[in-house]
BAGUPA-829761 format. One record per residue (C-alpha): residue number from 1; residue in three letters; x, y, z. Coordinates in pm, whole numbers, plus 32768, in hexadecimal, padded with zeros to 4 digits. Layout:
<atoms>
   resi   resn      u      v      w
    NUM    ALA      X      Y      Z
...
</atoms>
This chain:
<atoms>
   resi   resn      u      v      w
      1    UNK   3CE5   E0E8   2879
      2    UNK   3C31   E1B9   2963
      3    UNK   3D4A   E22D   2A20
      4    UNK   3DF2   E284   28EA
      5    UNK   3CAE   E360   2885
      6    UNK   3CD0   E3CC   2A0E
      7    UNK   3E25   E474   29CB
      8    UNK   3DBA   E50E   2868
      9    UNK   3CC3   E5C3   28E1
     10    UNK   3D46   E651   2A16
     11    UNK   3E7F   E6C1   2929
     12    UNK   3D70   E761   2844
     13    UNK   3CE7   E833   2972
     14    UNK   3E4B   E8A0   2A29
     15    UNK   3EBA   E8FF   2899
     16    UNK   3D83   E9E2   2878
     17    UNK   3DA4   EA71   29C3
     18    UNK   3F13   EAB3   2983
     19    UNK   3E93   EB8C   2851
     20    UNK   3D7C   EC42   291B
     21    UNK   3E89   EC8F   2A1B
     22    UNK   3F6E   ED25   28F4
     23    UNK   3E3D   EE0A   2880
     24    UNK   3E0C   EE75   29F3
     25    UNK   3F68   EF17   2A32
     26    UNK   3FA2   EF8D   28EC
     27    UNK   3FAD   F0D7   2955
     28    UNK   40D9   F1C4   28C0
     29    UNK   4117   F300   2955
     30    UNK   4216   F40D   286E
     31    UNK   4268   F564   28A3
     32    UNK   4227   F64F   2793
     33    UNK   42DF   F78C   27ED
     34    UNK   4373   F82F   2901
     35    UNK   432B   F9B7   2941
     36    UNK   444D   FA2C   2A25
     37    UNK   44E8   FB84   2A48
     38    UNK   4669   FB83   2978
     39    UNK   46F8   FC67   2A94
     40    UNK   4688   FCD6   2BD2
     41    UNK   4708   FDB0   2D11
     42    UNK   4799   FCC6   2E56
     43    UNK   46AC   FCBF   2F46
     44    UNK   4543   FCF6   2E7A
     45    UNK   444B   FC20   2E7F
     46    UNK   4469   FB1C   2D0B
     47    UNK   430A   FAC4   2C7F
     48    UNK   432A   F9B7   2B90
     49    UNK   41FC   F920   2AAF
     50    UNK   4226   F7B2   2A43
     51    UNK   4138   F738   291E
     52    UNK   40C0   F5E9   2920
     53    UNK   4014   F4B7   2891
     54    UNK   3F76   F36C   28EB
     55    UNK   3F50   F267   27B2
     56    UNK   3E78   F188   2830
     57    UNK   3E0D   F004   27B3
     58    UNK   3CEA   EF92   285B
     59    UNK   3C98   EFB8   29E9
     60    UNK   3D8C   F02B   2AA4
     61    UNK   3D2C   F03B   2C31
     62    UNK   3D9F   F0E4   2D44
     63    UNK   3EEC   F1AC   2CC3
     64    UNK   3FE2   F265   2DAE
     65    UNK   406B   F3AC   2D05
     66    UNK   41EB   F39C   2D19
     67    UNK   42A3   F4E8   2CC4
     68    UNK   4403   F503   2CEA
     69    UNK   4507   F647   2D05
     70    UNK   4675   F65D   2CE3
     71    UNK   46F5   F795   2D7A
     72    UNK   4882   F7F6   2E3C
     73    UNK   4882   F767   2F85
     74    UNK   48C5   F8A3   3025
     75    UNK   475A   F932   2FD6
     76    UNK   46EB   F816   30EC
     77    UNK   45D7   F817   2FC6
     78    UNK   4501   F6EE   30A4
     79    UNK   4485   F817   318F
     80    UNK   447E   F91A   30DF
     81    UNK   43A1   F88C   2FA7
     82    UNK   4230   F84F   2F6D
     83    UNK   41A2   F79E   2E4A
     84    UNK   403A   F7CB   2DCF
     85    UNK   3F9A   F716   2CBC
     86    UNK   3E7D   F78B   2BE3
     87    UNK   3DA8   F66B   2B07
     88    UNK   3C29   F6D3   2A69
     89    UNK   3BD9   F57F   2A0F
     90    UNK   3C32   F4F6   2B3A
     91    UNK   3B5A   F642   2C2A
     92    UNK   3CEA   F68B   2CB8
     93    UNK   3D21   F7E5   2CD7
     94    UNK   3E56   F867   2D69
     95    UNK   3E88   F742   2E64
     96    UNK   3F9D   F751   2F44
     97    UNK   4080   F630   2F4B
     98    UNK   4165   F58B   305A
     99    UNK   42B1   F543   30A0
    100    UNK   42F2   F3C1   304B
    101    UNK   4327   F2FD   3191
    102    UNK   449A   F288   3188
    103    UNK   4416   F121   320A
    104    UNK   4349   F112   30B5
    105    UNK   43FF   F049   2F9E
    106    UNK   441C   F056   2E3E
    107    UNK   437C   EF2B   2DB3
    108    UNK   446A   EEBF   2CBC
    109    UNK   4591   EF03   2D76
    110    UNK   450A   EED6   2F05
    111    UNK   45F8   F00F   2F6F
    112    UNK   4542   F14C   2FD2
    113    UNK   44F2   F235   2EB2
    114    UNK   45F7   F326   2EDB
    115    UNK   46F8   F23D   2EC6
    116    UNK   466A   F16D   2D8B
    117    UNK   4664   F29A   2CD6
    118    UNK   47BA   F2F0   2D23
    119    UNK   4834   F199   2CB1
    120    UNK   4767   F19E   2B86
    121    UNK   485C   F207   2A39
    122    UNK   4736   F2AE   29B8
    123    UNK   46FB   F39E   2AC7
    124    UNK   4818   F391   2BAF
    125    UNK   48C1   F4FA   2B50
    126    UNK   47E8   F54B   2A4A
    127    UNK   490D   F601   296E
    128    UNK   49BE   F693   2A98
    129    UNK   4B3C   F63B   2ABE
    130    UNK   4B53   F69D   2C35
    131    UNK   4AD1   F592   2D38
    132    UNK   4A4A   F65F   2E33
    133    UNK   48F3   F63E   2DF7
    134    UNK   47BF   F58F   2E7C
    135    UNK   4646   F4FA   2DF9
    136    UNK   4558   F57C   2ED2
    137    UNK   442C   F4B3   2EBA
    138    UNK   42A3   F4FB   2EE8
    139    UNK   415C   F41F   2EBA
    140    UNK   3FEC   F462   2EA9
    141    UNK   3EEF   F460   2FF8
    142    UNK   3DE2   F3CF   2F12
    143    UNK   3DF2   F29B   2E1C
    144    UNK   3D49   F2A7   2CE8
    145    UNK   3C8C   F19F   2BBC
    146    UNK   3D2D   F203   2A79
    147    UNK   3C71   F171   2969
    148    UNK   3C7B   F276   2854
    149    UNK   3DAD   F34B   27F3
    150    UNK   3DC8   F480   2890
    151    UNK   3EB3   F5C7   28C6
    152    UNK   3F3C   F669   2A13
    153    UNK   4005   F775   2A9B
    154    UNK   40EB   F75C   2BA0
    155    UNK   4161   F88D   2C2E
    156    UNK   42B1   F8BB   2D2C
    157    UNK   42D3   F9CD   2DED
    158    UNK   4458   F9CF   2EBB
    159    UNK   451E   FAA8   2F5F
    160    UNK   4678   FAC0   2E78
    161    UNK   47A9   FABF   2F3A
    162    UNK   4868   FC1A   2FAF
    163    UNK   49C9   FB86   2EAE
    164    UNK   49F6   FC1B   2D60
    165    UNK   49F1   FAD5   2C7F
    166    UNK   49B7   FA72   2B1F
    167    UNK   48CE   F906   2B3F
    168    UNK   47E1   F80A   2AA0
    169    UNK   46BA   F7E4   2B83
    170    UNK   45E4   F67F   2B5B
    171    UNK   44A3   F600   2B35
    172    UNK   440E   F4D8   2B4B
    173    UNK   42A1   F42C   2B08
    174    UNK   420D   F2EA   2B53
    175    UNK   4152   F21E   2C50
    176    UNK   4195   F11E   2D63
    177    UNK   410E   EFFE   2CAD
    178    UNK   41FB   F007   2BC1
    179    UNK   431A   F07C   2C3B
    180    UNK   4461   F089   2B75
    181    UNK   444A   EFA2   2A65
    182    UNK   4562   EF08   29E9
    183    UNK   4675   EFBD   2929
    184    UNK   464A   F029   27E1
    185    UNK   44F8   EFF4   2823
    186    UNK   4464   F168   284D
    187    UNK   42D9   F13B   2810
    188    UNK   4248   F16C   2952
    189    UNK   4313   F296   29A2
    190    UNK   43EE   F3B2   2938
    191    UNK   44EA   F4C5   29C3
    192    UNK   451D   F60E   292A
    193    UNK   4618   F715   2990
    194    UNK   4620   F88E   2965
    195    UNK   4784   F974   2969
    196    UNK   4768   FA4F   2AA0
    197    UNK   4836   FB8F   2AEA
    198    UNK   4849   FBEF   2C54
    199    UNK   48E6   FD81   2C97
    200    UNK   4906   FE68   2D46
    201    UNK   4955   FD6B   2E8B
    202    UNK   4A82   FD21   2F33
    203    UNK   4BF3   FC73   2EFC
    204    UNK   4C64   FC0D   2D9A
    205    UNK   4BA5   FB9C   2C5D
    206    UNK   4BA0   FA0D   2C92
    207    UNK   4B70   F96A   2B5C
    208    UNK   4ABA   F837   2B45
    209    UNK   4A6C   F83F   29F0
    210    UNK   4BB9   F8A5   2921
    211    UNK   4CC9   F7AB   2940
    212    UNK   4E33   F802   29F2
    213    UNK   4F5D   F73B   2A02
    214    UNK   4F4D   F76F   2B62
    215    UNK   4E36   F77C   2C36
    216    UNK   4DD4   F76E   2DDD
    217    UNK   4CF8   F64A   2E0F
    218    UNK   4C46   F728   2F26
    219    UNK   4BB9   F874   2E86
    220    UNK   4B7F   F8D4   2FF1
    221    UNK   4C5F   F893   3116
    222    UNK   4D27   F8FB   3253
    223    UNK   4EA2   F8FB   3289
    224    UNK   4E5F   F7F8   335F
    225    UNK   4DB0   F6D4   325E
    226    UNK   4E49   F5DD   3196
    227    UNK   4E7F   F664   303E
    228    UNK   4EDF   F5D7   2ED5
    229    UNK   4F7A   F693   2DC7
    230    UNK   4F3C   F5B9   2C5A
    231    UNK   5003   F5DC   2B3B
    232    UNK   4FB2   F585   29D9
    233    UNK   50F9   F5B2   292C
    234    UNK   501E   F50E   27C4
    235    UNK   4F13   F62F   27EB
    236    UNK   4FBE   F74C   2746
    237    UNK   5107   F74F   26B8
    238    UNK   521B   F823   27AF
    239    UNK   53AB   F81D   27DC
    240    UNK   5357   F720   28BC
    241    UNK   529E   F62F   2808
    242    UNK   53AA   F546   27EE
    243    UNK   5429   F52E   291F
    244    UNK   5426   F416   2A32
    245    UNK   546A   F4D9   2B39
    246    UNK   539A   F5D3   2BBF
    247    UNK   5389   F6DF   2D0A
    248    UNK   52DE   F7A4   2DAA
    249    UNK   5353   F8F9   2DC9
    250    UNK   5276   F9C4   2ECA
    251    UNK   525F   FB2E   2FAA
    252    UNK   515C   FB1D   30AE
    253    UNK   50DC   FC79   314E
    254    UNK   5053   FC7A   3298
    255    UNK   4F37   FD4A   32F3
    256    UNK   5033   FE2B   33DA
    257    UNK   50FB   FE6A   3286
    258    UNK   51F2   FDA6   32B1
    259    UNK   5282   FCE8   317E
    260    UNK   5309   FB7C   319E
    261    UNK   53D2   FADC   303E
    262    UNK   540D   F97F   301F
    263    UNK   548F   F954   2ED2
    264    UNK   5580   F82C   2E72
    265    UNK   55EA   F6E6   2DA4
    266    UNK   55D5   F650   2EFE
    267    UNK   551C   F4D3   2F6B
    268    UNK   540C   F594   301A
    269    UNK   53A6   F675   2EE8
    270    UNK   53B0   F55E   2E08
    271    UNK   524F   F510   2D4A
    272    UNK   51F2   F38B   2D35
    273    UNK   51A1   F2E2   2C16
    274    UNK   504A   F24F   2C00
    275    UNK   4F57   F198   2AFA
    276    UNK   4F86   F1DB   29CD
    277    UNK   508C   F278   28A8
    278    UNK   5130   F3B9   294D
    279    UNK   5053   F3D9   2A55
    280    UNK   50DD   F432   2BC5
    281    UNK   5060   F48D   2D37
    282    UNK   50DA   F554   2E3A
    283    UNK   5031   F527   2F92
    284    UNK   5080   F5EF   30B9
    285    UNK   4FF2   F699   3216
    286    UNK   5034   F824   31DE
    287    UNK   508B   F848   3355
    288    UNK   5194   F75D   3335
    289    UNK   5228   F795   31EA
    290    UNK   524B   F921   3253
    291    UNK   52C9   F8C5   33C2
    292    UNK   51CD   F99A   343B
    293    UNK   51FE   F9FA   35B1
    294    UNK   5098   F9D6   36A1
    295    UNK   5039   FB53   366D
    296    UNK   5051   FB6E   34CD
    297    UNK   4F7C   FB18   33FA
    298    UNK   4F79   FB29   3282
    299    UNK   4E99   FC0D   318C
    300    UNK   4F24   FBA4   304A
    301    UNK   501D   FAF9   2F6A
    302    UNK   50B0   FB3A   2E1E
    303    UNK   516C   F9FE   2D80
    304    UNK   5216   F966   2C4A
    305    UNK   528E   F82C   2BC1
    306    UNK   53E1   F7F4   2BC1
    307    UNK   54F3   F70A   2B11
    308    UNK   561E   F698   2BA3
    309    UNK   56F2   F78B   2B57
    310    UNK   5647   F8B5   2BD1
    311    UNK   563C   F970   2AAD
    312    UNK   54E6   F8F8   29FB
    313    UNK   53D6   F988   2A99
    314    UNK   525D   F970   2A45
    315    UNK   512F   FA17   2AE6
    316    UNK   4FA8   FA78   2A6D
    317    UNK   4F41   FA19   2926
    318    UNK   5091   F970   28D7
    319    UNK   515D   FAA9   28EA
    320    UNK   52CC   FAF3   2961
    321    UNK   529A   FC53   29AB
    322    UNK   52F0   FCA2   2AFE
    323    UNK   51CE   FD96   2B2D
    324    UNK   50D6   FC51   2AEA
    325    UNK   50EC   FB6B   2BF5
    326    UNK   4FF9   FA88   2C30
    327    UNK   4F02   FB25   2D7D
    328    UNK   4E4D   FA83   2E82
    329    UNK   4D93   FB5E   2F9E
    330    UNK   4D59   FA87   30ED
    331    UNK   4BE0   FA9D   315F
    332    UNK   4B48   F9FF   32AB
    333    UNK   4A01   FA34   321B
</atoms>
């Protein structure tokens, strides 16, 4: 009989500290609004304001601010961004936080923070239909007891990219005790986007936001990397939207003017079908494809889709005009 009371009680105790834990990390952090330019010039200097709040239940101790931003890799946004957070209740003001250490994992996930976010449905792209894209992720130099509910700001100040591009940029709140929590489970954290217009820059709008029946996985590249054209033939309706057979019909200019076609029904133009209903690929080195000699190197291409027979062609927004081809500008940096 004792033992038996033994065992009762100790259950009683872990049961109630189980609660008291629950009440210590109950701690949800939400953004509110996002105050971001809707177009700015390549090059300037991007000051965004993020608007925050904590909901907290009971004691929470010693919480890690986690703020995360999805930006184009090519604005290499990891050194050229600072992130500053401003809370009264808390005595922050305009404290500068630092890059998250790659060897520090995501607790719900154990892969570095970047990467979880990435993986995440609910962040991964945030709205953006071109993969070329990156989280870059910060944390705060100071830990802090949250045991009321409070607001913050969270301001990001980056360096946008010299391409002319039409993107949503990312953001991300929550802490390192909590992590990711698990899908379809968004109380601890939230991401926002906000439509951003970049002109004025370099190269060819790139899209990430609009969908195109055909699209470079890499916005930015050299002849010389390994590039995939995809092809939704079930996006938008086209002379080629029922056919099985697609190819790529392309004219390469190098930057010594010289113009190289390589347009043709032919094994090596033909698109691949993938995953999913009408849905192809199309992957290729430029330098190859063009039979580039050692001293030429490419500027630009202008492409279509083709059918088998040559005499369906489609380019930019689905159209078979021959002036509207679909563009891409090569770009080392």
């Amino acid at each position: 009989m004792k033992e038996k009371f033994f065992k009762r009680k100790n259950l009683r105790k872990l049961l109630i500290v189980a609660i008291l834990l629950g009440f210590i990390v109950a701690c949800s952090t939400d953004i509110v609004g996002v105050e971001q330019p809707s177009v700015i010039n390549a090059g300037e200097t991007l000051t965004t304001m993020v608007n925050c709040k904590v909901d907290a239940a009971g004691t929470n101790l010693a919480k890690t601010l986690v703020v995360g931003f999805l930006v184009p890799k090519a604005w290499n946004a990891s050194s050229t961004t600072s992130v500053f957070y401003t809370c009264t209740a808390l005595s922050a003001n305009n404290e500068k936080m630092s890059l998250m250490p790659a060897s520090e994992r995501e607790t719900t996930t154990q892969l570095p923070w970047a990467d979880a976010l990435m993986q995440d449905q609910r962040y991964a792209l945030m709205g953006n239909l071109i993969n070329d894209l990156e989280w870059v992720v910060f944390r705060s130099t100071k830990t802090y007891d949250v045991n009321q509910s409070i607001t913050f700001e969270v301001k990001v100040v980056t360096t946008v990219g010299e391409q002319n591009m039409l993107v949503n940029l990312g953001y991300f709140v929550g802490n390192t005790s909590n992590g990711l929590a698990a899908p379809g489970n968004d109380k601890y954290h939230d991401g926002k986007f906000a439509e951003l217009t970049v002109e004025n820059g370099t190269g060819d709008l790139i899209d990430f936001v609009n969908p195109q029946i055909a699209m470079m996985e890499l916005a930015k590249a050299t002849d010389n990397d390994i590039q995939t054209i995809f092809y939704d033939g079930d996006l938008l309706e086209t002379p080629l939207s029922d056919k099985s057979e697609i190819f790529l019909c392309a004219k390469a200019f190098t930057t010594s003017g010289q113009v190289i076609d390589k347009c043709g029904a032919v094994s090596r133009n033909a698109f691949k079908a993938t995953s999913g209903i009408k849905k192809y690929r199309f992957d290729f080195w430029p330098r190859s494809f063009f039979e580039l000699s050692e001293n030429q190197t490419l500027e630009r291409m202008e492409y279509f889709l083709m059918d088998a027979s040559g005499t369906v062609k489609v380019g930019y927004g689905g159209s078979t005009s021959p002036s509207e081809p679909f563009k891409f500008t090569f770009n080392c940096q």
